[in-house]
ZADREN-297566 format. One line per 2 residues: number of its first residue (from 0); their letters; for each residue x, y, z of N, C-alpha, C. Coordinates in steps of 0.05 Angstrom, whole numbers. Layout:
NUM> a> X Y Z X Y Z X Y Z; ...
This chain:
0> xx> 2019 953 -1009 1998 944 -990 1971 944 -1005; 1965 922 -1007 1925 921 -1015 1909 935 -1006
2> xx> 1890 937 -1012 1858 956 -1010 1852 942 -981; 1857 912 -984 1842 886 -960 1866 901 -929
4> xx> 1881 901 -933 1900 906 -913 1893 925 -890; 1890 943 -899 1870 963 -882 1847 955 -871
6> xx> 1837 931 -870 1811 920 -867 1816 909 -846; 1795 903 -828 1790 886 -796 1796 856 -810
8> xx> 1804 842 -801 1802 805 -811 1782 797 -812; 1758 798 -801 1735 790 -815 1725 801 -839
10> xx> 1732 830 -849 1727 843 -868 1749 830 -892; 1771 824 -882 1796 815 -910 1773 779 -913
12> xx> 1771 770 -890 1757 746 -899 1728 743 -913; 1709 765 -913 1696 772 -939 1700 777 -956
14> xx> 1711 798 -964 1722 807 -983 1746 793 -1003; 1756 776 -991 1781 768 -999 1776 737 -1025
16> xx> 1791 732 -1040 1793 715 -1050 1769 703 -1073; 1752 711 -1077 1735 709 -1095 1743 717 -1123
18> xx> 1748 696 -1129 1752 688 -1166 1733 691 -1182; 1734 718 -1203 1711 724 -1212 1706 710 -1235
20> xx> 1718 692 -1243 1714 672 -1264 1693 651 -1261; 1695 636 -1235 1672 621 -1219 1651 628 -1210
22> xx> 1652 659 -1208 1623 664 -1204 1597 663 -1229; 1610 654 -1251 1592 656 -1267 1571 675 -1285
24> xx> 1551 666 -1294 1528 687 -1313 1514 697 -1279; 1523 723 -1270 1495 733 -1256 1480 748 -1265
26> xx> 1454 746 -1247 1425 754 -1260 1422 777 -1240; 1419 797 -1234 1411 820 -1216 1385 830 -1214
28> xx> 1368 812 -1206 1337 813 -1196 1338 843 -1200; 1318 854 -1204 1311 884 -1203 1283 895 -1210
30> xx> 1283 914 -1194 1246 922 -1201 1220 907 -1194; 1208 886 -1201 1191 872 -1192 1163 889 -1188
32> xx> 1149 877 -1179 1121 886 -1180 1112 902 -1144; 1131 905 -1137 1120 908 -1096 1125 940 -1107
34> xx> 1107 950 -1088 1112 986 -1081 1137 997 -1084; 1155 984 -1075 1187 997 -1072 1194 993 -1098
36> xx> 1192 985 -1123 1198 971 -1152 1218 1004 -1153; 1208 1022 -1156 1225 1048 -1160 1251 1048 -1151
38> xx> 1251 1041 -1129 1277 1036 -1110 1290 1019 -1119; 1281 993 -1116 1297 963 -1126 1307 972 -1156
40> xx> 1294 985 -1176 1306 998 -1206 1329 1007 -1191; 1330 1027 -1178 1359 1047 -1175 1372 1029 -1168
42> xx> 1372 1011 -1141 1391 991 -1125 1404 972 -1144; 1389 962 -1164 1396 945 -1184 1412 959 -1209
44> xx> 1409 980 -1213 1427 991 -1234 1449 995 -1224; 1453 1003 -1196 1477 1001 -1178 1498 985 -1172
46> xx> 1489 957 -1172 1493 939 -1164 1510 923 -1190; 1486 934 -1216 1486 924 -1235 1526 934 -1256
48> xx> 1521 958 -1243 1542 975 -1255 1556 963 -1239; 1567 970 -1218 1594 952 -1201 1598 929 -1209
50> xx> 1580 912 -1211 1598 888 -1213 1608 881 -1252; 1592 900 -1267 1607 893 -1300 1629 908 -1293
52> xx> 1627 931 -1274 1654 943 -1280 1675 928 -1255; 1670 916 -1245 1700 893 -1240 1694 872 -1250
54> xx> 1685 876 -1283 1691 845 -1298 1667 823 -1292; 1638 823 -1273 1630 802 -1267 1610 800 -1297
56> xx> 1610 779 -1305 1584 780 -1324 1553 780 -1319; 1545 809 -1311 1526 810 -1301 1507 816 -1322
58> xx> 1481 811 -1312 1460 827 -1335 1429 835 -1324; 1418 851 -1321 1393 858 -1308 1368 842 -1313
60> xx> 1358 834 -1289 1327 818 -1296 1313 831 -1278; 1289 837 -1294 1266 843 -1278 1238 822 -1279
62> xx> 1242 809 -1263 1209 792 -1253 1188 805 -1260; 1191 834 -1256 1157 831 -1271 1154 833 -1302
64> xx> 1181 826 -1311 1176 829 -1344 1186 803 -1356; 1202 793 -1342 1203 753 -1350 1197 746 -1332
66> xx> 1191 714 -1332 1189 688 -1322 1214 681 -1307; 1210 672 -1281 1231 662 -1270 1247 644 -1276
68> xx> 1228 625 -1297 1238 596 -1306 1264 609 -1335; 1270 633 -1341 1280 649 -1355 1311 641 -1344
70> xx> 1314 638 -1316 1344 640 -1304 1347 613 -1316; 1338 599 -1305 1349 557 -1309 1354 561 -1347
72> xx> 1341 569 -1361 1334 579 -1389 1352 576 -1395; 1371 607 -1397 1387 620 -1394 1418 616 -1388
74> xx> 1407 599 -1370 1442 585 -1364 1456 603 -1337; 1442 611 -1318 1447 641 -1296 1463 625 -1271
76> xx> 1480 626 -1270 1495 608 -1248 1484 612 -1217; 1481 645 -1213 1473 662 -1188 1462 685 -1190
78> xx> 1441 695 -1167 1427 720 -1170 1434 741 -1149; 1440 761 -1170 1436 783 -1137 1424 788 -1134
80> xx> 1403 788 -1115 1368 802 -1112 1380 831 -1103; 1366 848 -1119 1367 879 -1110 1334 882 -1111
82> xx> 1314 864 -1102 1289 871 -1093 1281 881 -1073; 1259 904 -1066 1244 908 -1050 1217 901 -1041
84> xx> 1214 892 -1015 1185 892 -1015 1171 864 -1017; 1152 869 -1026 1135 833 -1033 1149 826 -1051
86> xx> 1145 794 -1050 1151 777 -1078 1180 785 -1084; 1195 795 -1064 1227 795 -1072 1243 805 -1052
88> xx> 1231 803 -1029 1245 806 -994 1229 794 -979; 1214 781 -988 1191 769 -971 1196 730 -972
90> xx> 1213 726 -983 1226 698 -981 1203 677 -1018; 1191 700 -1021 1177 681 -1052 1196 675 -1067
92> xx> 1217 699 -1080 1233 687 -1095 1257 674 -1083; 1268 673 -1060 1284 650 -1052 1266 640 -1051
94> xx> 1253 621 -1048 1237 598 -1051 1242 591 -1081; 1234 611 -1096 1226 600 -1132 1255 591 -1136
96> xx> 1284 607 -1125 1308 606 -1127 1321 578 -1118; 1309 569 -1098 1308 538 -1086 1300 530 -1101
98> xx> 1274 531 -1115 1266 503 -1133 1282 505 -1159; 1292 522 -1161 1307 526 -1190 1341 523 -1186
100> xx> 1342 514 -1168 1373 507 -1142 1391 528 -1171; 1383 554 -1161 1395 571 -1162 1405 587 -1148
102> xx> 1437 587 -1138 1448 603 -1113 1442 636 -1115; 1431 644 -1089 1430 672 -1086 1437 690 -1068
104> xx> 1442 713 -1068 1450 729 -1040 1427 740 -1019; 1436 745 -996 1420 739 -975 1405 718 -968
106> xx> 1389 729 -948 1374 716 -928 1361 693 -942; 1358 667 -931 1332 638 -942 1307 652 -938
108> xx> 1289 629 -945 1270 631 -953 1253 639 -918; 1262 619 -902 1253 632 -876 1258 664 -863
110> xx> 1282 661 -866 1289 678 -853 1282 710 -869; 1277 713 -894 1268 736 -905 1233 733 -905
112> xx> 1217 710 -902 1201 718 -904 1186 725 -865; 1200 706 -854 1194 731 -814 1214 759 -813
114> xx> 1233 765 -831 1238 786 -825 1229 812 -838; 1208 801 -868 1188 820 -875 1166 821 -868
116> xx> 1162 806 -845 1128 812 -825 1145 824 -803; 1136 851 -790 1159 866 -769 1134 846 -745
118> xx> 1112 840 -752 1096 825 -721 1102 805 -723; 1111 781 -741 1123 762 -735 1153 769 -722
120> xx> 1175 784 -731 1193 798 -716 1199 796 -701; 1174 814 -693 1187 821 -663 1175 799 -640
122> xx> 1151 774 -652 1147 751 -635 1173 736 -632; 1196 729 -656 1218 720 -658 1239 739 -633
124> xx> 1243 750 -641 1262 777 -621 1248 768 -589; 1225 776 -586 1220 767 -559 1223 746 -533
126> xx> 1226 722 -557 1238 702 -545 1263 700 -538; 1279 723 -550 1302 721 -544 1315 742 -526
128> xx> 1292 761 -516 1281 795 -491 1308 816 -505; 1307 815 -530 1311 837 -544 1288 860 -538
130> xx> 1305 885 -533 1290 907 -526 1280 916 -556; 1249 917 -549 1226 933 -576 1209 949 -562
132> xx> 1203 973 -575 1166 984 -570 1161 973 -563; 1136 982 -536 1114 963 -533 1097 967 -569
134> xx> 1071 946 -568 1063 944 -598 1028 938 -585; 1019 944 -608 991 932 -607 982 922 -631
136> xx> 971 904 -647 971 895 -674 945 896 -673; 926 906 -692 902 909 -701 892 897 -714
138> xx> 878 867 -719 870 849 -736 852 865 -756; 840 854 -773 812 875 -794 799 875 -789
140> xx> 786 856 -766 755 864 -751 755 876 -721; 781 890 -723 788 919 -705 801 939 -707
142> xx> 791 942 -738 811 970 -738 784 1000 -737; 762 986 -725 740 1015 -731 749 1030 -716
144> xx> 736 1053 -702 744 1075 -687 748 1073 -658; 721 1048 -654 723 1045 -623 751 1036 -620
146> xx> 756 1006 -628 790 999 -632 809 1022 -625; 813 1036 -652 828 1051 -658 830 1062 -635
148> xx> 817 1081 -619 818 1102 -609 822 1097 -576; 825 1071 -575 835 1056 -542 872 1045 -545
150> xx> 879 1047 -578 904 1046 -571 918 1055 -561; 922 1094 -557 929 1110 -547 929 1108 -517
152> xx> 907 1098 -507 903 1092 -485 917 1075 -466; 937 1053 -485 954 1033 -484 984 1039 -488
154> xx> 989 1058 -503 1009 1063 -515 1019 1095 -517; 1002 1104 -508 1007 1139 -506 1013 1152 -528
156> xx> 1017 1178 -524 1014 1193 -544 1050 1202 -545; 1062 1214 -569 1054 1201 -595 1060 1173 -599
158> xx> 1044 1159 -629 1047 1134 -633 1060 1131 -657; 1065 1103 -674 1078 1102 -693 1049 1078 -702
160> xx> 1036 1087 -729 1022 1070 -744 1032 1054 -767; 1040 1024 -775 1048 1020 -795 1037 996 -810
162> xx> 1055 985 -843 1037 956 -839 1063 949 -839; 1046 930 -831 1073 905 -823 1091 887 -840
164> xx> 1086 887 -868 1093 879 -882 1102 899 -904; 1107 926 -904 1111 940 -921 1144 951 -916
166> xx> 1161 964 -942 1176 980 -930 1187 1006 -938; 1208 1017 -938 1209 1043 -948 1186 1057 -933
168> xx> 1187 1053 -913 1170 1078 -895 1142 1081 -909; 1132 1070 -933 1103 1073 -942 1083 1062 -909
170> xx> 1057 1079 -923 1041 1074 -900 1038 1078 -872; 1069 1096 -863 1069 1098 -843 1065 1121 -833
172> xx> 1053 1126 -809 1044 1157 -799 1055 1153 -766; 1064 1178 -756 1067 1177 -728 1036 1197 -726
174> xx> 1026 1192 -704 1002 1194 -693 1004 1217 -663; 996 1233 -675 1007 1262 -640 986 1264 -630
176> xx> 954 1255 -646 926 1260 -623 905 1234 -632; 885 1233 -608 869 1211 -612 856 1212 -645
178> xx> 844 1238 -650 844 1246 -671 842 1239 -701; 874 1227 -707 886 1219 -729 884 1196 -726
180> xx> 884 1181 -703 884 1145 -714 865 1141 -726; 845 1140 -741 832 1135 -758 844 1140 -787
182> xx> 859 1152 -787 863 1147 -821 893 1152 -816; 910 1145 -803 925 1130 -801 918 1096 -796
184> xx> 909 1087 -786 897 1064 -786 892 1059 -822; 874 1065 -829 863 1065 -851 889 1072 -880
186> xx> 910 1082 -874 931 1085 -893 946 1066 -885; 948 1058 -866 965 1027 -854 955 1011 -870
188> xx> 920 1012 -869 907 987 -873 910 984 -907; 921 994 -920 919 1004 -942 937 989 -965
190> xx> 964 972 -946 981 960 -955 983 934 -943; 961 931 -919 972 905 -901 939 902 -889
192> xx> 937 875 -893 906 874 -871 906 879 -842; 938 868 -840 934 885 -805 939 907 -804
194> xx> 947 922 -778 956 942 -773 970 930 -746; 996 947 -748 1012 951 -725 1021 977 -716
196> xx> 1013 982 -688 1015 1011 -675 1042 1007 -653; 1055 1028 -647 1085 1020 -631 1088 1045 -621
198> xx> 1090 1044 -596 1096 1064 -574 1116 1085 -594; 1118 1105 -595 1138 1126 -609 1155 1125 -590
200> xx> 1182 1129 -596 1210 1126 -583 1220 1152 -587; 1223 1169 -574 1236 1199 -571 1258 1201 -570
202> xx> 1281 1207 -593 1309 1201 -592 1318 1195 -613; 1348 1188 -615 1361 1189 -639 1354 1164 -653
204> xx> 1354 1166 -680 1352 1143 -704 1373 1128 -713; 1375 1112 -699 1399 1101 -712 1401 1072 -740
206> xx> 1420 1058 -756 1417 1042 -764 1445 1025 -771; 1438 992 -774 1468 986 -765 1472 962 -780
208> xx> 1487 959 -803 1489 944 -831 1501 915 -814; 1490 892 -825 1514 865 -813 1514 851 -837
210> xx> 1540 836 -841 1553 821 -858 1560 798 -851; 1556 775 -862 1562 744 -852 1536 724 -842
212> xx> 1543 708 -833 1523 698 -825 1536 680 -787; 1511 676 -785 1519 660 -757 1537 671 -740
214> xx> 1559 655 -728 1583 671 -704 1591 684 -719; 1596 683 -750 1617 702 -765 1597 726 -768
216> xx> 1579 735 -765 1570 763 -771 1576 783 -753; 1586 801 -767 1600 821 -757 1578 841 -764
218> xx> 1587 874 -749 1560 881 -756 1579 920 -761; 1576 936 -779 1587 956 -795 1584 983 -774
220> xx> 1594 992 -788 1598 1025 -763 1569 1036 -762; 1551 1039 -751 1525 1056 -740 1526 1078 -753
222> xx> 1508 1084 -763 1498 1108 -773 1485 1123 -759; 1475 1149 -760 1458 1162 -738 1445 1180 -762
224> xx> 1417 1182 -762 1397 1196 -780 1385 1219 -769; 1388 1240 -789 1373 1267 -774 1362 1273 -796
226> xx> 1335 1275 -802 1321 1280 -820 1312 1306 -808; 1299 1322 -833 1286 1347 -826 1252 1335 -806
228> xx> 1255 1350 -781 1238 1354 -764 1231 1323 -759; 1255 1297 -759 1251 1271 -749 1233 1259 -769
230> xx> 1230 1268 -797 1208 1248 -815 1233 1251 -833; 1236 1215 -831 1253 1208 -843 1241 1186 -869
232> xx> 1219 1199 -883 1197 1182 -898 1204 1174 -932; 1192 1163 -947 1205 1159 -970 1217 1172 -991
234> xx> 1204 1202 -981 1208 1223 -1000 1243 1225 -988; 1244 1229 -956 1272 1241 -947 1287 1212 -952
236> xx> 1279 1195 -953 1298 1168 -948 1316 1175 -983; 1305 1174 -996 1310 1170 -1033 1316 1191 -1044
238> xx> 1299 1212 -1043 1290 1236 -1065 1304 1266 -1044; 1313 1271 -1030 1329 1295 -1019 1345 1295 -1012
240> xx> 1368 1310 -1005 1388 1310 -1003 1389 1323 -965; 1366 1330 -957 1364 1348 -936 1369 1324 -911
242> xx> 1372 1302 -913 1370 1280 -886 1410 1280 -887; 1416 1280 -863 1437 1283 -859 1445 1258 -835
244> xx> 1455 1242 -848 1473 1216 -840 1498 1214 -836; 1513 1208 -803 1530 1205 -787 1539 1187 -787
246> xx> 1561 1186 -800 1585 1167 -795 1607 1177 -794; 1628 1179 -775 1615 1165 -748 1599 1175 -735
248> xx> 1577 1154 -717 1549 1166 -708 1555 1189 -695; 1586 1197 -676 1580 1210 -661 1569 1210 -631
250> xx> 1562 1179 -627 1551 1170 -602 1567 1154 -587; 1569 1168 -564 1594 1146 -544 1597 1109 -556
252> xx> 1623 1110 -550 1632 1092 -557 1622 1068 -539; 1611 1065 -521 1596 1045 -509 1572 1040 -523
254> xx> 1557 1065 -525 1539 1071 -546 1531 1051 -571; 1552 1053 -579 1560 1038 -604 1557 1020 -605
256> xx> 1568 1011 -588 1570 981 -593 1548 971 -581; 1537 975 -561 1508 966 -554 1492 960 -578
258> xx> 1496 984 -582 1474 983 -617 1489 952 -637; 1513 960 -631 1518 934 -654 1513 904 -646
260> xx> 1523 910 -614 1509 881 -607 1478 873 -616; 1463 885 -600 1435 884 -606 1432 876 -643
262> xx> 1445 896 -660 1437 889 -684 1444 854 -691; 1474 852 -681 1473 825 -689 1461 803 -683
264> xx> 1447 815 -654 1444 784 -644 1407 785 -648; 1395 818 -658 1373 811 -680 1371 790 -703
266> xx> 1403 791 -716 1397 787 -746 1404 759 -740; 1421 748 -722 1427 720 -719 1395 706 -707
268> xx> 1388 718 -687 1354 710 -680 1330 694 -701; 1343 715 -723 1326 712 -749 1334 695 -761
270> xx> 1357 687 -762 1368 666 -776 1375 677 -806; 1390 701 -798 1391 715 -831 1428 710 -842
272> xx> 1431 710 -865 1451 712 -875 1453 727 -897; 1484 733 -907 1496 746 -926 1494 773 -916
274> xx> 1477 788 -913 1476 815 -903 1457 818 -901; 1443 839 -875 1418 849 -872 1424 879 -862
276> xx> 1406 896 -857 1409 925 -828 1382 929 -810; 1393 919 -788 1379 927 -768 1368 961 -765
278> xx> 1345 968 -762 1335 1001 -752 1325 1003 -721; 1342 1022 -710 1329 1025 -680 1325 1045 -677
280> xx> 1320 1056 -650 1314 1082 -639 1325 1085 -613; 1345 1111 -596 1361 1107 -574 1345 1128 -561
282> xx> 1331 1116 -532 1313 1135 -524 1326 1155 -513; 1315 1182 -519 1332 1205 -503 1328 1204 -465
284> xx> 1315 1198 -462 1316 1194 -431 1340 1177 -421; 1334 1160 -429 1356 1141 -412 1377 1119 -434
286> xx> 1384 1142 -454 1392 1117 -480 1392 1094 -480; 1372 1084 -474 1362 1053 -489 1352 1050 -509
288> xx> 1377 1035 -527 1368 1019 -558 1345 1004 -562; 1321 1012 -575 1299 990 -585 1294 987 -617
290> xx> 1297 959 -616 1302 950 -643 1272 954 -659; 1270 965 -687 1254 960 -697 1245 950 -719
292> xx> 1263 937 -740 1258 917 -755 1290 908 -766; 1279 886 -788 1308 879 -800 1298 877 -827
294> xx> 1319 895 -846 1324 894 -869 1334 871 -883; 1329 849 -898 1346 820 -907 1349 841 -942
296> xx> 1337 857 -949 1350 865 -983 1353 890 -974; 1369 899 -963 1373 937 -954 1379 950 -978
298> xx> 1373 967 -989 1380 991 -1014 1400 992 -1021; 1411 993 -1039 1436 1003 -1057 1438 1022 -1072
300> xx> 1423 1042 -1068 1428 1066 -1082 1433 1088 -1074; 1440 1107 -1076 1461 1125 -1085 1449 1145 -1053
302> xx> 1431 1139 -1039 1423 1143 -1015 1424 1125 -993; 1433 1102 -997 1425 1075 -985 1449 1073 -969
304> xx> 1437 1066 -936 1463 1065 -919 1474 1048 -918; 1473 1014 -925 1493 998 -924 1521 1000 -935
306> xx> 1516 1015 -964 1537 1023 -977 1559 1043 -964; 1539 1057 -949 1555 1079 -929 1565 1064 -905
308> xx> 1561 1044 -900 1567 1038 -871 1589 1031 -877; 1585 1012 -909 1623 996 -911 1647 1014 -921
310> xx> 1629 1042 -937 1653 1053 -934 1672 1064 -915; 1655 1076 -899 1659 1073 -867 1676 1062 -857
312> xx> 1675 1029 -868 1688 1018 -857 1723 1007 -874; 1716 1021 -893 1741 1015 -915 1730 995 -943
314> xx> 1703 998 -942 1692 971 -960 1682 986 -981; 1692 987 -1005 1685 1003 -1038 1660 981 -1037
316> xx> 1641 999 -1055 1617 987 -1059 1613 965 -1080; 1635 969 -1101 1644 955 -1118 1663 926 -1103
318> xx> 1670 934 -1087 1682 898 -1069 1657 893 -1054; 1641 911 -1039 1621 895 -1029 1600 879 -1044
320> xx> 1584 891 -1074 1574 875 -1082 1592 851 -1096; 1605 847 -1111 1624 826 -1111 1630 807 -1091
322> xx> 1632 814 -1069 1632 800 -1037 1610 787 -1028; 1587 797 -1038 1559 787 -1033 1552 773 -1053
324> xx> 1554 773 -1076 1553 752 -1096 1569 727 -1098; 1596 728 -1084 1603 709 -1086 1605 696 -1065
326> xx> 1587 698 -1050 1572 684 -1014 1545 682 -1030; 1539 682 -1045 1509 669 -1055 1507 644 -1048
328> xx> 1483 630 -1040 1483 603 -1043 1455 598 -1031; 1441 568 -1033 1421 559 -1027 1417 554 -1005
330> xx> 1395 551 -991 1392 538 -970 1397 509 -955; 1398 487 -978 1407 472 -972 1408 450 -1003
């Protein structure tokens, strides 16, 4: 019996059949110039290691140390982006990847660059009365004190301050008195000209990996996050061992799947493919799921829950990146 056998049929139909001969010279984007570059290094050495060690001819590029015009160069058939952040989840380099009609994994050029603004987001999501935070977005000629200090007023106490374009939890502060919005505001403002403030959601953390695209995305077993004292921030996301992640979540089985619905029919909203992860929050009052962004390049390293979700689900991390590389492709 195969490894695939054990697998759900949409999982043997990812996973399955990919000839690693055809996939060609890949290039494994890594590092780059955005805040998260630390991260995208680990995700990409990750990524980088699985696929030489099932044979793919892979080899590491980092954008901020060549030229993109380096792939066409080169002879690079496909890329795995293991980027974080700007200029490499934000839809620039699928774009550069389009003009260089070089096939790549995940999300187009649209769809990664509204799903790295969380206020464009959640304008997308709305139209479709996906449950979010309420929000308030803070342009730059309102983030002074008077501003600031009428959010609370809107949104209650505590709040969640972030920018909207950042990730890896940089810049973000939850907010417990009128007090602190000011330099929370001002550490928001620090990475993003706006600011976005979001009702705090009291309750479990959850997060929920999907694979495929369109009707075919399916969406991975839920994770459930318990970080020390609920700060689940870049230091606990990467660098400790002390955040303790549930799989299985542990949360009723109705539970579940709510969450997974919601995630999918986020990531389909967006118009995302190859893989993304949805992050929510399940309010303790009355467990209701509210979605709060979507991941189109989620982590791959050695902390990173997508990898966890598919083992979870029977998926070696070494078939999943393989699986994702060989679903690369252009937009059109």
């Amino acid at each position: 019996m195969s490894s695939h056998d054990q697998l759900p049929a949409w999982a043997q139909g990812l996973l399955g059949g990919a000839d690693l001969n055809r996939l060609g010279k890949v290039a494994v984007l890594m590092g780059g110039d955005s805040a998260e570059r630390e991260i995208s290094l680990l995700s990409g050495s990750g990524v980088l290691r699985a696929l030489q060690g099932e044979g793919v001819e892979a080899y590491a590029f980092d954008p901020a140390e060549r030229d993109l015009s380096d792939l066409k160069r080169e002879r690079f058939d496909r890329c795995f982006i293991a980027l974080h952040g700007r200029r490499g989840e934000d839809g620039t380099v699928q774009g550069a990847l389009e003009l260089l009609r070089i096939p790549y994994t995940g999300s187009g050029v649209l769809a990664s660059a509204i799903a790295m603004d969380k206020v464009m987001t959640k304008r997308v999501w709305s139209t479709f009365d996906l449950p979010m935070p309420r929000q308030v977005v803070l342009e730059p000629g309102a983030q002074d004190p008077a501003h600031t200090r009428a959010v609370p007023d809107e949104l209650g106490l505590p709040l969640v301050v972030k920018p909207p374009r950042e990730g890896s939890s940089l810049g973000v502060t939850k907010v417990e008195g009128y007090s602190q919005m000011q330099a929370a505001v001002q550490a928001a403002a620090a990475y993003d000209p706006e600011v976005l403030c979001e009702e705090f959601i009291e309750g479990d953390e959850v997060t929920c990996a999907i694979l495929g695209e369109g009707a075919d995305a399916h969406a991975l077993p839920v994770i459930r996050i318990v970080a020390p004292e609920g700060a689940y921030d870049y230091q606990n996301k990467y660098f400790t061992d002390v955040t303790q992640y549930l799989v299985p979540s542990g949360l009723p089985p109705a539970e579940e799947r709510e969450i997974q619905r919601l995630a999918v029919a986020a990531y389909r909203a967006l118009g995302c493919r190859g893989w993304g992860r949805a992050d929510l929050m399940v309010r303790a009052s009355d467990r209701q799921p509210f979605l709060l962004e979507m991941n189109t390049s989620p982590g791959m390293t050695g902390h990173s829950l997508v990898p966890m979700a598919a083992r979870a689900a029977g998926i070696r991390y070494e078939q999943l990146c393989v699986a994702l590389v060989a679903h690369a492709r252009l937009d059109g």
